[in-house]
N, C-alpha and C positions, 0 to 999 in steps of 0.2 A: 549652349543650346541654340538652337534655329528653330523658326516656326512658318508650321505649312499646313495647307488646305489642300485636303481630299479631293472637294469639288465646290462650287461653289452656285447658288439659285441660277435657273436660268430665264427664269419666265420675265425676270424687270418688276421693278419697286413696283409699278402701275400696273402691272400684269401684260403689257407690250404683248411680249411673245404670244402670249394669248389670243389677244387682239389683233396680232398677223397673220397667223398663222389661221385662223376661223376668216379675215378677210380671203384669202387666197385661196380656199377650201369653195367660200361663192363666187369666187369670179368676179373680187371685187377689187383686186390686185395683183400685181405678176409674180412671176416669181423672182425677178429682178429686184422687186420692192421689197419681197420677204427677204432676200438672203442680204440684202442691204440692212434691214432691220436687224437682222440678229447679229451681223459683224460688228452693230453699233453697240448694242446689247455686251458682246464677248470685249468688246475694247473697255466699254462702261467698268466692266469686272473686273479684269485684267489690270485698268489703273490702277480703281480702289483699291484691291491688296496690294499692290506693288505701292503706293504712294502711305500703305497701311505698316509698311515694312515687311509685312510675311515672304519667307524666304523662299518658300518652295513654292509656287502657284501651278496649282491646274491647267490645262487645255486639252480639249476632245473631253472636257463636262459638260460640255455645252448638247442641246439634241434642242430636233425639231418634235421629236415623240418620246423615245426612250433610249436609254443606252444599249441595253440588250439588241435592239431594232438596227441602233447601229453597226453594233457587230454581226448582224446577220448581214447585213449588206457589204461592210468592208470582206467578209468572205464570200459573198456570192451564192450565200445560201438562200436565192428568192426559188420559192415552190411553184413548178410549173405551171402552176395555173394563169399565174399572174404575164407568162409571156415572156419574161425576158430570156435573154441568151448567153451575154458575155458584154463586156464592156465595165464602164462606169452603170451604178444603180442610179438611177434617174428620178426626182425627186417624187415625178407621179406614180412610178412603181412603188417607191421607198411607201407615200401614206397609201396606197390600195394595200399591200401587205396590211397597215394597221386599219384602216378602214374597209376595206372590202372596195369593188365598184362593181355597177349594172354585170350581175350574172357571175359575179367574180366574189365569195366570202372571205370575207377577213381570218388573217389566222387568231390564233386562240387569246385571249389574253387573261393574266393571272395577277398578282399579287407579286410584289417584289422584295421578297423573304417573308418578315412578319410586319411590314408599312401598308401604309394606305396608300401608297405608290402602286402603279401598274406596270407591268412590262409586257411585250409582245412576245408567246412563248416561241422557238426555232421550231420549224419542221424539219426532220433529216432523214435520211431513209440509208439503209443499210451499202457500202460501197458509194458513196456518195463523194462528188468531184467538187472540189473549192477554190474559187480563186480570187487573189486580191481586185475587189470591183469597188473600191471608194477608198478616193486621197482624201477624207475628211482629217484625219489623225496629223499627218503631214503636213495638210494645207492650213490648220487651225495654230499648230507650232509656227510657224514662217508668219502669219498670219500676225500673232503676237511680238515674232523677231520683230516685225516692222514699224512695231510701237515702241523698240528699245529696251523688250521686255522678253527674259528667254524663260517658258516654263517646264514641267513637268509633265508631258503628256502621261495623259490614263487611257487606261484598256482593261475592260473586262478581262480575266484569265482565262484561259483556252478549258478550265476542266470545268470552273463555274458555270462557263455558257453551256459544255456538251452537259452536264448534270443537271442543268435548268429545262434543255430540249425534250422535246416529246419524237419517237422515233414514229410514224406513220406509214410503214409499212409491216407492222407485226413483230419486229424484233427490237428486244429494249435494251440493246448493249449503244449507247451513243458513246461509249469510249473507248467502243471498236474506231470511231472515225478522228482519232485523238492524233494519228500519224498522218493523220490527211490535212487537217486543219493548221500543223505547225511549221508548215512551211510559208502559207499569208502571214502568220508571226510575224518569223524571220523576214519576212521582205519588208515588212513594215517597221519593224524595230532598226534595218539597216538604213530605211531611209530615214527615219528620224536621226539614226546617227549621223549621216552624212548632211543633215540640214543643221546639226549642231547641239542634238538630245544629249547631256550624259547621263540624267535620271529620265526612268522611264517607270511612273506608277502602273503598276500590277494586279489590277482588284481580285479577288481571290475568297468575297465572305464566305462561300461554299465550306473555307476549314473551319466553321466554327460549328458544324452539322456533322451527325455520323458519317465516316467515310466508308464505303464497302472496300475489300481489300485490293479490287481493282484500278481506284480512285486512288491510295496509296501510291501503289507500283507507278500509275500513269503521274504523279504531281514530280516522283523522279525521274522519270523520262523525258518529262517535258519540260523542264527546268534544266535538266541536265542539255539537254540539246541546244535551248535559249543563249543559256549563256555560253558556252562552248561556240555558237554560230556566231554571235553580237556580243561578244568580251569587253569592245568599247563603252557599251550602255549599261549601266547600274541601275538594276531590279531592286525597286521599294514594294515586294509583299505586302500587298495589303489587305488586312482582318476588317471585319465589323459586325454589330449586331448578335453579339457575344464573346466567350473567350473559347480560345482555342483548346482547353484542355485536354485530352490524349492526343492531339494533333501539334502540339506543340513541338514537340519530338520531331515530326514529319518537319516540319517548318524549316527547323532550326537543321537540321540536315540539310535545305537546299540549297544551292550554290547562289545564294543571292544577294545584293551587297547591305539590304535594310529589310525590316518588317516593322510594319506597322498594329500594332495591335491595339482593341475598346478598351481603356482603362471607363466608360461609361456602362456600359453594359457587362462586361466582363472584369468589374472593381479588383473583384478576389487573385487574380491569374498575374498582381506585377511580380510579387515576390517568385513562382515559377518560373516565370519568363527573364527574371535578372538572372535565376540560375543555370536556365539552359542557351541565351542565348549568346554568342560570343562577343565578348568586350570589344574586339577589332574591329565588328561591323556597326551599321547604324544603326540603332532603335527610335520607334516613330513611336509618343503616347498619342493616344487617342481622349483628351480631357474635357473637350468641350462637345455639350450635344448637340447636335445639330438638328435634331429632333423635336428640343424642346424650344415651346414661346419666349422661356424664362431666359434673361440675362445668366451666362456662366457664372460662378461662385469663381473670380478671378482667383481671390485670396487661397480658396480649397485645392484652383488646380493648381497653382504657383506650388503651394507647397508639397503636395505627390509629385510633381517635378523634380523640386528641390529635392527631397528624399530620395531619388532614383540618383542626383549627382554624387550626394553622400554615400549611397551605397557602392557603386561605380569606383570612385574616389579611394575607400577602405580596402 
């Protein structure tokens, strides 16, 4: 067994990010000073599990607002309003999107599944053009290489974000724009390759929600393309925030090298999931919450553990 982390706090013991981010906001620091603060912040993190022994670590968990926010930016989906054009997403673009400025509204924000977490929802509109406008993913990976530390960069998954968007021009298929958006992927998943990724976490909690049958069709599409483009990067599926049940199926169909699934929220789904999902690839459990104040029951998740090797094993 190996052990690895989803993501990890990014605000700092003291609340830091906090406190940099609202200075920068008054004009009370640069932004030289903020991104200097959170590299310290992303290093602080990056030792601890690493010096903690955890085998898989995180990077691109780290955000100045939300993760959602960041994948609207690494595709280039800022809403005309806001002015930009093409290039890198520029930091004062990235918080007007979440804040709004003088004569400029903020876009929408919601709820991030069933937390008291917010994210910033996407605007997209029907034919809509994307393109990669932020090395954050890339630069965070290299970023870590330079601490002697290689991680597992995370990415929202391309069906979760378009299922989260709101369409703003009158038409609600956002998974009409699913062949538009998987080629930012691919560019990005090659450069992690080429900077030295072989896992590449997958976040994807959308399967643990009805899918309409369109959502289906598009999870093989888009996965089948993924890996077929980027063969060298091994795809960790990743669940949460319940269990997968009729979508299990769907999962264990895609060409991916691991899946991650909630043995905390979704207790009932291991015995399923040892049944369908293939002994050759990797299985990630999900046993500590990360949710909760309370120290994990080490003893309780050791042993659902241990009980997966035994069956595995038989």
């Amino acid at each position: 067994m190996q052990t690895g982390n989803l993501g990890y706090p990014r605000i700092g013991s003291h609340r830091e990010l906090k406190k940099a981010v609202e200075q920068y906001w008054k004009g009370e620091s640069s932004e030289a000073t903020l991104r200097q603060e959170a590299a310290r912040l992303r290093a602080v993190a990056w030792t601890l599990q690493r010096d903690s022994g955890c085998d898989f670590i995180p990077s691109n968990d780290f955000s100045f607002y939300d993760q959602v926010l960041d994948l609207t930016a690494m595709l280039g989906a800022v809403p005309e309003r806001f002015g930009w054009r093409s290039g890198i997403v520029d930091l004062g673009t990235y918080f007007a999107m979440a804040r709004g400025r003088e004569g400029t509204p903020a876009m929408e924000m919601t709820k991030w599944f069933d937390t008291n977490y917010h994210y910033i929802v996407p605007e997209l509109h029907a034919g809509q053009k994307f393109q990669l406008a932020s090395n954050k993913a890339v630069a965070e990976f290299k970023e870590a290489q330079a601490l002697g530390i290689t991680t597992r960069p995370v990415l929202i998954g391309p069906l979760t974000y378009l299922l989260l968007a709101k369409m703003t021009d009158g038409s609600s298929d956002a998974l009409s724009l699913l062949d538009a958006i998987l080629p930012v992927y691919v560019q990005v998943l090659r450069q992690l390759s080429e900077a030295g990724a072989d896992w590449v976490q997958i976040d994807e909690p959308i399967l643990v929600t009805d899918l309409p049958a369109a959502a289906v069709e598009g999870f093989r599409r888009a996965y089948a393309q993924l890996a077929s483009a980027v063969p060298n990067v091994r795809l960790m599926l990743t669940t949460y925030f319940g269990d997968l049940r009729e979508n299990l199926s769907l999962a264990a169909s895609l060409p991916v090298a691991g899946l991650h699934v909630d043995l905390v929220r979704g207790t009932g789904q291991l015995d399923e999931v040892l049944k369908q999902w293939p002994e050759d690839r990797w299985l990630s459990l999900g046993v500590v919450n990360g949710r909760n104040i309370w120290r994990c029951d080490l003893d309780a998740a050791l042993l659902t553990l241990q009980s997966v090797v035994v069956a595995r094993d038989a």
